[in-house]
N, C-alpha and C positions, 0 to 999 in steps of 0.2 A: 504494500500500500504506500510504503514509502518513496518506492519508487515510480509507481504512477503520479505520487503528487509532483516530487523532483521533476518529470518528463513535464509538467503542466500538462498531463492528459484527462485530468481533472483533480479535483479535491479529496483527498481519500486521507488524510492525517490523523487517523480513529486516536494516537495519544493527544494530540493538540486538541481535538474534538470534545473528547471527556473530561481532560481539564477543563478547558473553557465550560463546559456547562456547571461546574463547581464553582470558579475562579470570575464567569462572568464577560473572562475578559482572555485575550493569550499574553497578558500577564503572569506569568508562572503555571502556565497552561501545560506544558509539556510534563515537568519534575510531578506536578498531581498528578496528569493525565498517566504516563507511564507507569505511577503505584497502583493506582485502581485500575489500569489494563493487567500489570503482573500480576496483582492481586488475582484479579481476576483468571487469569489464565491458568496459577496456580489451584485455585478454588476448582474451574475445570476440568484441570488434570484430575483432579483427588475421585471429583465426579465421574470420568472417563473409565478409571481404573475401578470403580465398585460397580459399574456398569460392564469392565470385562469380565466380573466373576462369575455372572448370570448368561455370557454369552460362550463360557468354557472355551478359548481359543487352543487349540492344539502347536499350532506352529506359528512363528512370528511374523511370516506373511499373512497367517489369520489374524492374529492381535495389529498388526498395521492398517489390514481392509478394514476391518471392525471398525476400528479408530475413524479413520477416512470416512466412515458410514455415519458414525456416528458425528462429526466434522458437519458431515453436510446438511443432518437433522437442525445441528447447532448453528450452521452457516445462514440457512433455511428459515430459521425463526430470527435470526438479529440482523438479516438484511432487508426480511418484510416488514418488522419494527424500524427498523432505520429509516427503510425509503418511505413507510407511512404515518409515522408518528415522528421520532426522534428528529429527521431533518425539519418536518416542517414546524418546528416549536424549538428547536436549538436558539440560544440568547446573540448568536452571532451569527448577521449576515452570512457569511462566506462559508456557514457549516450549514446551511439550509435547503440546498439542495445535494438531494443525491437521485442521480441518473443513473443509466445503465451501467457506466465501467466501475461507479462506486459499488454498486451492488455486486456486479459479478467480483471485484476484487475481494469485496468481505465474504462473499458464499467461497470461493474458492480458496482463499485465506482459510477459512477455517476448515476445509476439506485437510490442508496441509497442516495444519495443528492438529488435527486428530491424527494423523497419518504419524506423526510426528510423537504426538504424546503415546500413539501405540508402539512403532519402534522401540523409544528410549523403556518404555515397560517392558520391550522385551528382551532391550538388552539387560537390565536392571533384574531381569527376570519373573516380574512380578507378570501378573494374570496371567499367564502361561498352566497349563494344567501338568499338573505331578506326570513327570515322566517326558512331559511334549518337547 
């Protein structure tokens, strides 16, 4: 996302974003925005991973798709909330719309966080099943 916004191919700066809806302002929009994104992300993970114990992955290609799957349910729900609610009520102009490539950056984003948070579980070894 960071780099769609860099290209100016549109506005995609979800930590700049989040701050500012705290902050008001991109007055120290970023150092907020970035704890309540990690936060967040963290929080996710911990989610991701009690949700692999109910889906028994055998191998770590399963615990990565899983992931990605579950990415996209998660991508799915905060880019319909972004493009219908969150853009149009954000305290700043220039975070008030979201078009097409914000959306597909955040659904797709988040495909690659799950994919991502399933990997390191499986290097970590965790939701893998006894034996897999």
């Amino acid at each position: 996302m960071h780099v769609i916004t860099a290209l100016e191919i549109t506005n995609a700066d979800m930590v700049k974003a989040i701050g500012s809806i705290v902050t008001r302002s991109l007055k120290f929009a970023w150092p907020v925005g970035m704890v309540l994104h990690l936060s967040a992300g963290l929080a996710f993970a911990v989610l991701y991973l009690g949700l692999f114990t109910f889906t028994n992955p055998q191998r770590l290609s399963d615990l990565v798709g899983t992931g990605a799957v579950f990415g996209a349910a998660h991508g799915f729900v905060v880019t319909l909330l972004l493009v219908t609610v969150v853009a149009n009520r954000h305290p700043l102009k220039e975070f008030r719309e979201a078009g097409l490539f914000v959306g597909a950056a955040h659904f797709f984003g988040h495909i690659l966080y799950g994919a991502l948070v399933g990997l390191v579980a499986g290097f970590m070894g965790l939701g893998l099943a006894v034996g897999g």
